[in-house]
N, C-alpha and C positions, 0 to 999 in steps of 0.2 A: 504494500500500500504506500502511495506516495506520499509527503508530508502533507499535500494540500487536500488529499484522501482525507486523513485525517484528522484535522482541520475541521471539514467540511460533515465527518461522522462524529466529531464530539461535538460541532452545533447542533446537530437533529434533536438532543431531547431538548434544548430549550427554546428553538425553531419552531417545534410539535405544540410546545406549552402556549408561546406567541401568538399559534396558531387557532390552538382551542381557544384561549382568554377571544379572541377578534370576533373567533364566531359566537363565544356565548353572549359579549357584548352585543354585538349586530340584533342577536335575538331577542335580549334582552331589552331594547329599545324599538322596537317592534311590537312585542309584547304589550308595552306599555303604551304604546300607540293604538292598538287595538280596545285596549279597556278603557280610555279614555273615548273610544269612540265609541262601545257601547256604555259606559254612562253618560254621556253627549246624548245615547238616541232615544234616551229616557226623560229627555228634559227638552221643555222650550230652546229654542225656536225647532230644534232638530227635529224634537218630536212630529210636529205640526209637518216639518216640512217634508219626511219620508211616509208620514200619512197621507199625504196630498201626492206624492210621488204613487205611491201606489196607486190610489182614485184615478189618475192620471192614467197610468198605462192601464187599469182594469177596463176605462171606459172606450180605450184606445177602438177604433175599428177596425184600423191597419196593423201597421206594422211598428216594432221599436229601433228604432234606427240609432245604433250606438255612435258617436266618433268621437278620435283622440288622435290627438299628432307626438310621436316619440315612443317613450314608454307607455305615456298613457294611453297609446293608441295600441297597445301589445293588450295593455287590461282591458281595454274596448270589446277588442276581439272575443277574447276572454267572456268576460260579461256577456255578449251578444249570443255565443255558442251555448251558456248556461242556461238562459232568457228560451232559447229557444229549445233546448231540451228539457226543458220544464215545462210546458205548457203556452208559452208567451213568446209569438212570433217576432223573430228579430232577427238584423242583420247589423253588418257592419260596414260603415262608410267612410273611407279614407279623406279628410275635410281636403287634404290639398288636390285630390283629383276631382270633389267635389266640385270645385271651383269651375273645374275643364270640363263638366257636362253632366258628373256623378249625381249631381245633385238632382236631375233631374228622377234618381232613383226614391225622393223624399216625396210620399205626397201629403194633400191637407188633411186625411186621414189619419195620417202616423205620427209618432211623439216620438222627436230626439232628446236621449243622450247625450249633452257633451262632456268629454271628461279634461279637463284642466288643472294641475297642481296653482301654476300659476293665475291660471282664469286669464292670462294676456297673450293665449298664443293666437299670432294674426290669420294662420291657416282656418283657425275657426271663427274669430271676429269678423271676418271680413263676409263668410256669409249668414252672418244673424241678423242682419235686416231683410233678407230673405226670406228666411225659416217665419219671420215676425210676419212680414207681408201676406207670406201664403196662411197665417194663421196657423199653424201646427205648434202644440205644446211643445217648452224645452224645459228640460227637467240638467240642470247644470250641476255636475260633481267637481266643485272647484275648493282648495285651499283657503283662499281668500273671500271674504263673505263680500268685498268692497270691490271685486274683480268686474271687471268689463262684460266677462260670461256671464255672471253671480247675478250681476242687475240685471241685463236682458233676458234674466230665466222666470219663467214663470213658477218654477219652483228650485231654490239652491238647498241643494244637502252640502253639508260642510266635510271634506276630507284633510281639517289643517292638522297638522301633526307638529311638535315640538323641536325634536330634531330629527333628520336624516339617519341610519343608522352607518351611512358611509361617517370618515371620522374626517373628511372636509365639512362635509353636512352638505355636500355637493351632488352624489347620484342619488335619482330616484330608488329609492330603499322603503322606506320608511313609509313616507308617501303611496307608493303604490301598491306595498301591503294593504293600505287602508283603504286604499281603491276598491279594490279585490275583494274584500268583507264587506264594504259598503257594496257591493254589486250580488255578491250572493244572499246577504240579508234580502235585498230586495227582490230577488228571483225567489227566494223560500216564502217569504210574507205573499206574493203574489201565485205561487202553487196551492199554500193554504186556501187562500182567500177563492180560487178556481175549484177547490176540491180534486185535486190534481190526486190520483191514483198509479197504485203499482203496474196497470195496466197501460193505464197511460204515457207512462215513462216509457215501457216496451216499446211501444208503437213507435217513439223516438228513437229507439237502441234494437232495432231490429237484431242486429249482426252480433251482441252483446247476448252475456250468459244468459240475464234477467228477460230480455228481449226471447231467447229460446227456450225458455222456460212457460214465459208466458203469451206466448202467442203459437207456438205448437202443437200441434194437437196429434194425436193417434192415428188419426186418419191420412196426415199428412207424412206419417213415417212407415207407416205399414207395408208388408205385405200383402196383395190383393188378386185376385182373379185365381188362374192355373196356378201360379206361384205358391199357394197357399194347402199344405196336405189334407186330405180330408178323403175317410172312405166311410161306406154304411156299418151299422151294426154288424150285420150279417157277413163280411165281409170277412175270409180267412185269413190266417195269420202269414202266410209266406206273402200274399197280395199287398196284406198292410205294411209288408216290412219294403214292399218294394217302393209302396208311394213313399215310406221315409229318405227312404234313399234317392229319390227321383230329385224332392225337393229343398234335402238338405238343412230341414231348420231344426233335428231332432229328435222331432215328433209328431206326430200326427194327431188331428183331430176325427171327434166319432162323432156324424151329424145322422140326423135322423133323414126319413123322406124330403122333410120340410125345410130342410138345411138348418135344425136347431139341433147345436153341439149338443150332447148325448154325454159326450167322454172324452178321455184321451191318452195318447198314449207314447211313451216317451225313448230315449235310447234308457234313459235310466232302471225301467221298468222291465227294457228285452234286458240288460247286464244281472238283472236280479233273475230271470226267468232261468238263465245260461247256468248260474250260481249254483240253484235247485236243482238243474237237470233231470231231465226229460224230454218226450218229443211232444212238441207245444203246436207240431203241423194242425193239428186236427182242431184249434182252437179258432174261433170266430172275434173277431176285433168286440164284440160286447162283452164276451166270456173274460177278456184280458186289462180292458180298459180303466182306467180311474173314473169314477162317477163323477159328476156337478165340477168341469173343469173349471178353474178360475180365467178370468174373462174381461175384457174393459170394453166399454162403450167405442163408437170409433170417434163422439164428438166430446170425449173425455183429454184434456190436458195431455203431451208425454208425458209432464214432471210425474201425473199423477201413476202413470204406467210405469214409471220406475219406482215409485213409493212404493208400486200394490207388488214387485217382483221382489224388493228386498226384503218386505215384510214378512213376502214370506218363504223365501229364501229359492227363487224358480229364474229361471232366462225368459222364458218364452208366455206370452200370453196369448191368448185368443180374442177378437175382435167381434163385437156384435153389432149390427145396430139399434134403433130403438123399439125397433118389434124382434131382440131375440136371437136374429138370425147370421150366422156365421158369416160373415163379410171381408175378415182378413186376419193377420197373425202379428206379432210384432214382439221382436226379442231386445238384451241387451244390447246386442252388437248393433242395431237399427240406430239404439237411443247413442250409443256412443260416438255413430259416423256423423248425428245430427247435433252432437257436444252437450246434447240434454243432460250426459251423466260423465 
């Protein structure tokens, strides 16, 4: 190791130490930033004014149009993508390309967002006597209550913080933590306020666990038509063993004339028969089969077809519809290509 090796390995534990102290201060002031803004939204004027925020986008027709120039235009985003997976349509508008034509994405249906530390950046000043003309609420998230935004907002929530947690008190830190809380408080206040549901989220989150959980259904994973084994009562035991093997899922279903499962019967069932020994040719699929096979509706939930297989310790279920009748199959392996499990 060279001198300057080592040197540079006996600074690391106090490099490490410098290191930690930075980040817990960064946090630490942060912290303190955020409880100050929730007791801030407990108390006049803030109170009032995030109540009137919400009123605001609830009674919106359109849409919530966020913008922010910088970092604050990174929380915008943010905020807008939240807004709008919660219940409450929104996008996000870049002010300085708004200027070049974007704006014409703003109509007098919808209620902006601005978000501003300083409330004086020109890319959004410059079109607020527009936003005002066309008559469209502006709901302003600025530091400064005295700010250029702040006044021409029809309603200001206050985002001022005490210091930055940079240790110039120079980058947005501190500041746009409280951006961030101040945007999801109001996305959360406003899913309440909609009665926003588990379902409802999916419907946002299609491609998402919850999303697959709860908008997939049995029917939509199943096995269905030929695919599906099934032979009569009456049916001998070399025949049944052949549909198992035709269709590969196991086992086989016992339906009666009517196509109402009867029974079933499994590889589990022939391993046990083999066990016993004897010649089982002369046996008929009724004589062998398990009675009242367990079964799920086809417009029942998957989550719930894997609940009903662990419960009770099986792969494969059977599919009926609402009068009864055998309509499809559906094992683990279905639920796991479809990420249900």
């Amino acid at each position: 190791m060279l001198p300057n090796d080592e040197a540079r390995a006996g600074d690391c534990p106090a490099a490490g130490e410098r290191a930690v102290q930075a980040g817990m201060r960064a946090l630490g002031i942060e912290a303190q930033a955020l409880l100050k803004l929730q007791a801030g939204l407990g108390q006049a004027p803030q109170a009032g004014a995030f109540a009137a925020a919400v009123a605001t986008v609830l009674a919106c027709r359109g849409r919530v149009v966020v913008m922010g120039m910088g970092k604050s235009g990174h929380v915008g985003r943010k905020i807008a993508a939240t807004l709008a997976s919660t219940g409450t349509p929104a996008l996000f508008v870049h002010p300085a390309e708004a200027s070049h034509g974007d704006l014409g994405m703003v109509t007098a249906a919808d209620v902006v967002i601005a978000i501003s530390n300083s409330g004086e950046s020109d890319e959004l000043n410059v079109i607020l006597p527009v936003l005002k003309r066309q008559g469209v609420p502006l709901i302003a998230m600025s530091g400064r209550p005295d700010s250029t935004l702040a006044r021409h907002a029809s309603t200001a929530l206050s985002t001022a913080v005490e210091q930055e947690a940079c240790p110039l008190n120079l980058a947005p830190t501190a500041s746009t933590t409280v951006q961030i809380a101040l945007g999801d408080a109001l996305a959360v206040a406003l899913l309440e306020a909609r009665g926003f549901r588990e379902e409802d989220f999916a419907r946002s989150h299609p491609g998402g666990a919850l999303g697959r959980k709860l908008l997939l259904h049995v029917r939509d994973l199943m096995r269905a038509g030929e695919a599906v084994p099934r032979v009569a009562p009456d049916t001998p035991f070399t025949t049944m063993l052949r549909e198992m093997s035709a269709k590969g899922l196991g086992f086989t279903a016992v339906v009666d004339a009517d196509g109402r499962p009867r029974g079933v019967f499994t590889d589990g069932d022939l391993r046990r028969l083999i066990e016993k020994g004897g010649d089982w040719r002369g046996h008929r699929a009724e004589q062998l089969m398990h009675d009242a096979p367990r079964s799920i509706r086809d417009d029942a939930l998957a989550v719930e077809a894997a609940g009903l297989m662990e419960a009770h310790r099986i792969t494969s279920l059977l599919v009926v519809d609402g009068g009864g009748l055998l309509v499809g199959a559906i094992n683990t392996n279905d639920l796991m290509r479809a990420k249900v499990i």
